[in-house]
C-alpha positions as CSV (number, residue, x, y, z in Angstrom):
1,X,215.9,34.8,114.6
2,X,212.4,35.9,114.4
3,X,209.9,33.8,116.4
4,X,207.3,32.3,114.0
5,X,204.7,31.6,116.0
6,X,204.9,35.2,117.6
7,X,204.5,36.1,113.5
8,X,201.6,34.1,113.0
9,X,200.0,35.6,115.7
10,X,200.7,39.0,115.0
11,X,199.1,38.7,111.2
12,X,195.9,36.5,113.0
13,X,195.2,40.1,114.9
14,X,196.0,42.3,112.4
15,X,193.2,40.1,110.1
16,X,190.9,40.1,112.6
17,X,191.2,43.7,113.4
18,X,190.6,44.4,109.7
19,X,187.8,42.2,109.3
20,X,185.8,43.7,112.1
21,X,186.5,47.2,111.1
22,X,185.0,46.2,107.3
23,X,181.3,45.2,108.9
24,X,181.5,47.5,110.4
25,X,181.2,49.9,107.5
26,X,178.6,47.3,105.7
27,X,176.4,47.4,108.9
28,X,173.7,50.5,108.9
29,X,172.0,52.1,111.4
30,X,168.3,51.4,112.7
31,X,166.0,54.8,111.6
32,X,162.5,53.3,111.6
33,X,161.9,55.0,114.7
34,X,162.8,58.4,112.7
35,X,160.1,60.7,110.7
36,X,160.6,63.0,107.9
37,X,159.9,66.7,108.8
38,X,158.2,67.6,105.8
39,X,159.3,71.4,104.6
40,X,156.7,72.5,102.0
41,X,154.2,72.8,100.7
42,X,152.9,73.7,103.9
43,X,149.6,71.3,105.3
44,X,146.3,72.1,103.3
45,X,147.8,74.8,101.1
46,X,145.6,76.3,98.6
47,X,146.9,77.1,95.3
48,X,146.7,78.3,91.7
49,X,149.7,77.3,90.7
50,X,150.2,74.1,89.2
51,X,153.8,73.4,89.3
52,X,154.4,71.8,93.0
53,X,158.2,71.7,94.6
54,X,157.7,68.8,97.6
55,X,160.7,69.2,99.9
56,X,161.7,67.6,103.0
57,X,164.8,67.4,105.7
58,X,167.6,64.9,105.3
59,X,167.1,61.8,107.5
60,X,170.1,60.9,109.5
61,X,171.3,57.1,108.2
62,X,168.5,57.4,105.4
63,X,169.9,56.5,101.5
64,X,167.0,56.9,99.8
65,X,162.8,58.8,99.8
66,X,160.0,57.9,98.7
67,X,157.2,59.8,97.6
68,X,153.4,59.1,97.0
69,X,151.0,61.7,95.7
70,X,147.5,60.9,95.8
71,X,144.8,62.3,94.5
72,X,141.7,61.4,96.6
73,X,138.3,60.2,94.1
74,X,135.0,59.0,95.2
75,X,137.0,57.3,98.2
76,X,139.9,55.8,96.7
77,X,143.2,57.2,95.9
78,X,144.0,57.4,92.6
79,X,148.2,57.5,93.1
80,X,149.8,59.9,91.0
81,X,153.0,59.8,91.8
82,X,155.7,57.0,93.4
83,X,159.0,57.5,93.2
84,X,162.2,56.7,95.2
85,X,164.8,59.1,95.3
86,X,168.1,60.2,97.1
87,X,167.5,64.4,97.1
88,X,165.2,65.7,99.4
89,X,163.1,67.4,96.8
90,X,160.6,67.0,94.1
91,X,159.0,68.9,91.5
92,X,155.6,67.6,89.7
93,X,152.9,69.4,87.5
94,X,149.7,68.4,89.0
95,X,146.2,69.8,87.2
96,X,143.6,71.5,89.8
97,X,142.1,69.2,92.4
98,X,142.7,67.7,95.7
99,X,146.0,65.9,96.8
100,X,147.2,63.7,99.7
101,X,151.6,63.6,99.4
102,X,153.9,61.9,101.9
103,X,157.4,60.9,102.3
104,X,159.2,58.1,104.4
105,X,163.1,57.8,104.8
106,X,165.0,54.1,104.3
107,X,168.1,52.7,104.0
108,X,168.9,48.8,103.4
109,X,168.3,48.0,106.7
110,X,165.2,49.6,108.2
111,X,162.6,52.9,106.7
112,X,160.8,55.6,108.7
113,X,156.7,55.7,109.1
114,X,155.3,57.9,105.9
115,X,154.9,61.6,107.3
116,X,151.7,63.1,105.1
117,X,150.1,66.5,103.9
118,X,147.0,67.8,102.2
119,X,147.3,70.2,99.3
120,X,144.5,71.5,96.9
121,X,145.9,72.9,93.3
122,X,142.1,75.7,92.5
123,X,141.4,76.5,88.4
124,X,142.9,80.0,87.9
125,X,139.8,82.2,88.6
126,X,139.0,84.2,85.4
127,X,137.6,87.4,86.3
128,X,136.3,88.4,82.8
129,X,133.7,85.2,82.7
130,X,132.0,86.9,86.1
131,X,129.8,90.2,86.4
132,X,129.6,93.0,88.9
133,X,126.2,93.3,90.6
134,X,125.1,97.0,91.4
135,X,123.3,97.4,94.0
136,X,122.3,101.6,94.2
137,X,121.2,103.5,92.6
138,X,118.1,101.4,90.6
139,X,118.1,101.5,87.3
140,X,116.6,104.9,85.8
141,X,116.4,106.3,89.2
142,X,115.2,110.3,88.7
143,X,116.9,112.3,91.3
144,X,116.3,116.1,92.3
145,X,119.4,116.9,94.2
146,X,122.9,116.8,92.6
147,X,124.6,114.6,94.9
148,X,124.6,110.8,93.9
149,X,125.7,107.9,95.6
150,X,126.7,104.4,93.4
151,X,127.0,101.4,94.9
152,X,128.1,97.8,94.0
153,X,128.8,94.5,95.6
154,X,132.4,93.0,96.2
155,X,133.4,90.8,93.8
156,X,135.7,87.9,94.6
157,X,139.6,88.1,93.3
158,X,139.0,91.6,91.8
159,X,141.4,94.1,93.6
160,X,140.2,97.5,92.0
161,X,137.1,98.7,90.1
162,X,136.6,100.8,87.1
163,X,134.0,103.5,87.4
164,X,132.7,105.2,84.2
165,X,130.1,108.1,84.0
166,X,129.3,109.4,80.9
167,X,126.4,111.9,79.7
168,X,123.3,110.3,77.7
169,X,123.1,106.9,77.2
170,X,126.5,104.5,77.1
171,X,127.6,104.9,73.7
172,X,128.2,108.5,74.5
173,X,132.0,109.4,74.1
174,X,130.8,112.7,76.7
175,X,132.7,111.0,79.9
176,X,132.0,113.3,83.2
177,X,133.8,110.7,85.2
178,X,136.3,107.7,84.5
179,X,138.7,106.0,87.5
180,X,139.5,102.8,89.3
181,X,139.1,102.3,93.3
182,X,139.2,99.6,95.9
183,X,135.9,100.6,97.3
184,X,132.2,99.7,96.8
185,X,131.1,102.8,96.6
186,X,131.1,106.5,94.8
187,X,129.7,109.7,96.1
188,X,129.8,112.3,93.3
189,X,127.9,115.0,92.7
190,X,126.4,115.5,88.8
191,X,124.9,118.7,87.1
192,X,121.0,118.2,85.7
193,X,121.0,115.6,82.9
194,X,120.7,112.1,81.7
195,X,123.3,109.7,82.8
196,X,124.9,106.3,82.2
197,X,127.1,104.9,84.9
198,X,129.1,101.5,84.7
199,X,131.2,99.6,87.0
200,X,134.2,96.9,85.6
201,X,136.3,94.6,87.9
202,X,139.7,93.8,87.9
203,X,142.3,91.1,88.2
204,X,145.5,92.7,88.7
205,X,147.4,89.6,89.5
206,X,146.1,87.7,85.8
207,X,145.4,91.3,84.3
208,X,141.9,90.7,83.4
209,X,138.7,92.5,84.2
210,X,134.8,92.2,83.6
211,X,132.5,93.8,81.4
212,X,131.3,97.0,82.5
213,X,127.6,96.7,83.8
214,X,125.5,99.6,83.4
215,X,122.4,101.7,84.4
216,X,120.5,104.8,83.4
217,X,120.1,107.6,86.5
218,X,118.6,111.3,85.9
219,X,119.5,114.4,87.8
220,X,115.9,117.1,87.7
221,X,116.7,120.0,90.3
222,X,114.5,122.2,88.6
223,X,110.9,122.7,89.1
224,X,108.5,123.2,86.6
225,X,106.5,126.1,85.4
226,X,103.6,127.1,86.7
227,X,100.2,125.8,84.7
228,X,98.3,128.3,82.1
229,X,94.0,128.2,83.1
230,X,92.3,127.7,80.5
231,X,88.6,126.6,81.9
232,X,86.7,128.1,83.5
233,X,87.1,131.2,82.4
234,X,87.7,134.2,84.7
235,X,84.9,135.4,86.0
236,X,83.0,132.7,84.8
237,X,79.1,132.5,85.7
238,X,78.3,129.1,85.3
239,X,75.1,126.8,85.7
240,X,76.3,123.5,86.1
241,X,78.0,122.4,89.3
242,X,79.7,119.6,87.7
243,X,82.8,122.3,86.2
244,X,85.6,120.5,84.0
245,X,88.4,122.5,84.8
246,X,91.5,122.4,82.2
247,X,94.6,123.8,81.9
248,X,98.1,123.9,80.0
249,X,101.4,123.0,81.3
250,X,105.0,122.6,79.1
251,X,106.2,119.8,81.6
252,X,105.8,116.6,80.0
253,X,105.0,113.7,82.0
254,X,104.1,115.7,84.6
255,X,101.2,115.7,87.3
256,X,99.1,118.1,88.8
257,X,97.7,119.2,91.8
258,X,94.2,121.0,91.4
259,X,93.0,122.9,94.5
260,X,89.2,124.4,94.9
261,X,88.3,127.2,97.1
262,X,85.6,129.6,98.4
263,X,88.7,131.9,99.6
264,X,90.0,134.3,97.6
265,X,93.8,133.3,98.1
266,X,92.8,129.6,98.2
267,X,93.2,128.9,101.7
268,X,91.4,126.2,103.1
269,X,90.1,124.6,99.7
270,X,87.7,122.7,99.2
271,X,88.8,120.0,96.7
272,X,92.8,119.1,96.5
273,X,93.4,116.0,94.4
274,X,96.4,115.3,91.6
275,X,96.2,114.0,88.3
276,X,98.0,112.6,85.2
277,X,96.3,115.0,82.9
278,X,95.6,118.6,82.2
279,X,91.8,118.4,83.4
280,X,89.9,117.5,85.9
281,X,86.4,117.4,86.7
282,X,84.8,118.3,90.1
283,X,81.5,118.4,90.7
284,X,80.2,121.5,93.5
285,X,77.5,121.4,95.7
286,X,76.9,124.8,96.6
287,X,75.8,128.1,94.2
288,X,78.4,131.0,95.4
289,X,82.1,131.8,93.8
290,X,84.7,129.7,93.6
291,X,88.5,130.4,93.3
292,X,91.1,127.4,91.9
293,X,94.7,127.6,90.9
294,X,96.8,124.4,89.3
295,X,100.9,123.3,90.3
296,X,103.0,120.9,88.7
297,X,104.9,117.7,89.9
298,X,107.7,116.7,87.4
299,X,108.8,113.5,87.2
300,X,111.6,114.0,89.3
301,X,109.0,114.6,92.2
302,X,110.0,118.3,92.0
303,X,106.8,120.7,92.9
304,X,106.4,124.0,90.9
305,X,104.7,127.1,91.4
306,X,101.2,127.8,91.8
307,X,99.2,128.9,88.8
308,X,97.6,132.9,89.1
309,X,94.2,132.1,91.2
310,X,90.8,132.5,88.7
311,X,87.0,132.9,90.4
312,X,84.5,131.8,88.5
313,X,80.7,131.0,89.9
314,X,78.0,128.8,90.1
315,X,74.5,130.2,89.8
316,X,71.5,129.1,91.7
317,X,70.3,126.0,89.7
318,X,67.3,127.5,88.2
319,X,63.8,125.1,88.0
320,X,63.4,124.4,84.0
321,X,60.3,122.3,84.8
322,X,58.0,125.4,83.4
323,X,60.0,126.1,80.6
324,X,59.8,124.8,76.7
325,X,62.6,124.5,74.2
326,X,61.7,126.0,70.9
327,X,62.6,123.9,68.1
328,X,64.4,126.7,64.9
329,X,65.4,124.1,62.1
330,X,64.5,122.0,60.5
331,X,61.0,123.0,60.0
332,X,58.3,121.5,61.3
333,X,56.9,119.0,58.7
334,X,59.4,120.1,56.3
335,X,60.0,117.2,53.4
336,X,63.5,117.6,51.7
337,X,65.7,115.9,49.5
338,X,68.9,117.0,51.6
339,X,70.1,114.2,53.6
340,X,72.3,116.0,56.1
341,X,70.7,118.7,58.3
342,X,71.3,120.5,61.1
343,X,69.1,120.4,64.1
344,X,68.6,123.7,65.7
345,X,66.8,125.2,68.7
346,X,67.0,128.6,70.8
347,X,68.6,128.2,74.4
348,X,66.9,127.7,77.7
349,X,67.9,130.3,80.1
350,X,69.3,128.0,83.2
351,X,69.8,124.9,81.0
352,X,73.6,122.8,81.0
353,X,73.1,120.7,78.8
354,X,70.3,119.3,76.1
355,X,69.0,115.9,74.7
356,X,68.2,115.3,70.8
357,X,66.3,112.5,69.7
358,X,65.3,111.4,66.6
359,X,63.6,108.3,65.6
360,X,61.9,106.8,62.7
361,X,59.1,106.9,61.3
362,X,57.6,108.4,65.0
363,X,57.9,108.0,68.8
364,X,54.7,106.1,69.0
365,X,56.0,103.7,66.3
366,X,59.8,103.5,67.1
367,X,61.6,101.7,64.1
368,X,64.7,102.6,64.4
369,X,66.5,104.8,66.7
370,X,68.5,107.4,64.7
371,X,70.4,109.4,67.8
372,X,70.1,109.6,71.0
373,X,72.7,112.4,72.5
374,X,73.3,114.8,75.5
375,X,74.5,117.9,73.5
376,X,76.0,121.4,75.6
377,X,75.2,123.5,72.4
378,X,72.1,124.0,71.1
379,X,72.6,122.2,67.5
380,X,73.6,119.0,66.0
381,X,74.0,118.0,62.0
382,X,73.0,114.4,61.3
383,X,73.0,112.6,57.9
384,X,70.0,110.9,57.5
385,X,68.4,108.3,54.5
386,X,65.4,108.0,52.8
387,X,62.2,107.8,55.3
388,X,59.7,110.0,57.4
389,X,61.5,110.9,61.0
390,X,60.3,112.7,64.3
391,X,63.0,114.4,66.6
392,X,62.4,116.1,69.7
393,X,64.7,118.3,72.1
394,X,64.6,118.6,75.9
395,X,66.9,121.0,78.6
396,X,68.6,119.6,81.4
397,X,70.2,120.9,84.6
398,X,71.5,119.1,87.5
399,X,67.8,119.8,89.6
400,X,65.0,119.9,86.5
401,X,64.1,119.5,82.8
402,X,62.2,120.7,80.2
403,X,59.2,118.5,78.6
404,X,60.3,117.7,74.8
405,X,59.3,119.8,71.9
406,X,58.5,117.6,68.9
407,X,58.8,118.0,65.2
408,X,58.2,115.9,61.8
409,X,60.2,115.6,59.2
410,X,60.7,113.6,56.1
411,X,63.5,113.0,53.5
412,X,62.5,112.1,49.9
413,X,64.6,110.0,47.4
């Protein structure tokens, strides 16, 4: 016969043995002096994209994460996310700014310290809203060699530019040139002509680019022809040592380089100045020949030719002081309906140039001043009204004059 106190003792362990080994599977570990290694994203990432995977490593002991994003504002936190979870991951759509995130591990007994990242979600850069800034060649830069260099500055996010040449002006379909390249830069070398050149950048990750920017360049290798002399002429004997010279040229927009010489071949010269126009005037100090010749400068800087040399001379200045100017028409005291006459006289031997006056009614009783002009011919027609009129011619030359010679006239109704 069984022994029942030796059965009630048996069943007291057996209890007891169960009853431990049931706490202990309700008791959990302590992990508060655990931390969450956090996986990704990675500390202080910089993104475009929007849609954010959080992950971390599995805590030993832990049931349950939590997560807190926060999105940092005028220094608070405005929380964006809280949640408590049981996988070690989590996926949010978060608009662009900055974010704080961090993750602790619990269970029901005890939770690890947060561990904590920064992450900043940037706007998707749009390429086409910026503009490419060229930097060389200047806009409507005239070159005289063929070889060109373009240059631009690096744009940010673009990954290849788009470099367009075409002839004329940039509505031209005549493309000499159209590629893409990673550089800032393009040596090419362009035949003589007007050019528009362009540069576009590109996003090849969002597929977008700029508008092309765009500039005017020239290409002028050729120099001009040489000038055609007009005055003086050849062999010229002239009076005045104050001698307009003038010339011809096909080059528009072009100046000119004017040389003066007492050498035959123009050595040495005198004078050598440039000007916009096709004449110039110099004035000569010394009687004796003279030799001058004319070059053009395009506006590419290019230098033509030299004209064919001309001599002309200038005569000794003769003294006009003892001379008189004889007066031809109209005729002295001559009264005439005819309201527009010609004034007349014979030339003075040594004279450049002569001055007419006429006044009304006479030059000791000046009423009105009718002309008053430095003529380098030896007549002048004036319209004149009813009224009695005295006019009176003298010579000039750069060293004397002439007295006047006077005559009356008067002009009926």
């Amino acid at each position: 016969m069984i022994n029942k106190t030796k059965i009630q003792q048996a069943l007291i362990i057996a209890l007891s043995f169960i009853m431990v080994m049931s706490c202990r599977d309700i008791i959990e570990n302590d992990i508060s002096d655990k931390s969450v290694e956090l996986s990704s994203p990675v500390d202080d990432l910089e993104t475009t994209d929007t849609k954010i995977k959080f992950v971390w490593d599995d805590v030993s002991d832990a049931t349950a994460y939590t997560l807190q994003v926060v999105k940092p504002n005028a220094g608070n936190n405005v929380m964006v996310e809280d949640t408590t979870i049981e996988n070690t991951w989590f996926e949010l759509d978060l608009s662009p700014g900055q974010y704080k995130w961090r993750v602790n591990a619990a269970n029901s007994v005890s939770e690890t310290s947060f561990s904590e990242r920064s992450l900043q979600v940037k706007p998707k850069f749009d390429i086409s809203k910026e503009a490419v800034t060229l930097s060389a060649p200047e806009n409507g830069t005239v070159y005289t060699a063929s070889a060109i260099s373009l240059a631009w500055e690096k744009l940010t996010h673009a990954h290849t530019y788009s470099v367009v040449i075409k002839k004329g002006d940039w509505t031209s379909t005549d493309e000499v040139y159209n590629d893409k390249t990673t550089q800032q830069s393009l040596d090419i070398t362009l035949d003589d002509g007007d050019y528009s050149w362009g540069v576009a950048a590109n996003d090849t990750i969002y597929k977008k680019s700029t508008s092309f920017v765009v500039r005017q360049l020239f290409v002028d290798s050729s120099a001009p022809d040489a000038p055609q002399l007009t005055t003086p002429a050849s062999e010229a004997s002239l009076q005045d040592p104050e001698v307009l010279f003038k010339w011809t040229s096909t080059e528009a927009n072009a100046s000119f380089e004017l040389e003066v010489s007492t050498n035959a071949d123009c050595s040495d010269p005198l004078f050598k100045k440039t000007v916009d126009a096709t004449s110039s005037v110099i004035t000569l100090t010394n009687d004796g020949k003279y030799y001058w010749r004319v070059r053009a400068i395009d506006a590419a800087g290019n230098v033509g030719a030299f004209s064919s040399i001309r001599k002309f001379n200038i005569d000794e200045v003769k003294d006009l002081s003892a001379e008189i100017v004889t007066l031809m028409a109209p005729a002295a005291d001559l009264s005439t309906a005819v309201k527009t006459l010609t004034f007349w006289w014979e030339e003075v031997s040594g004279a450049t140039k002569y001055r007419l006056q006429i006044v009304s009614p006479s030059f000791d009783n000046i009423e009105r001043l009718i002309e008053d002009v430095e003529v380098t011919g030896n007549k002048k027609t004036v319209t004149l009204t009813e009224g009695t009129y005295q006019w009176r011619v003298k010579a000039v030359n750069a060293e004397s004059k002439t007295g006047y010679s006077v005559r009356t006239i008067e002009i009926l109704p």
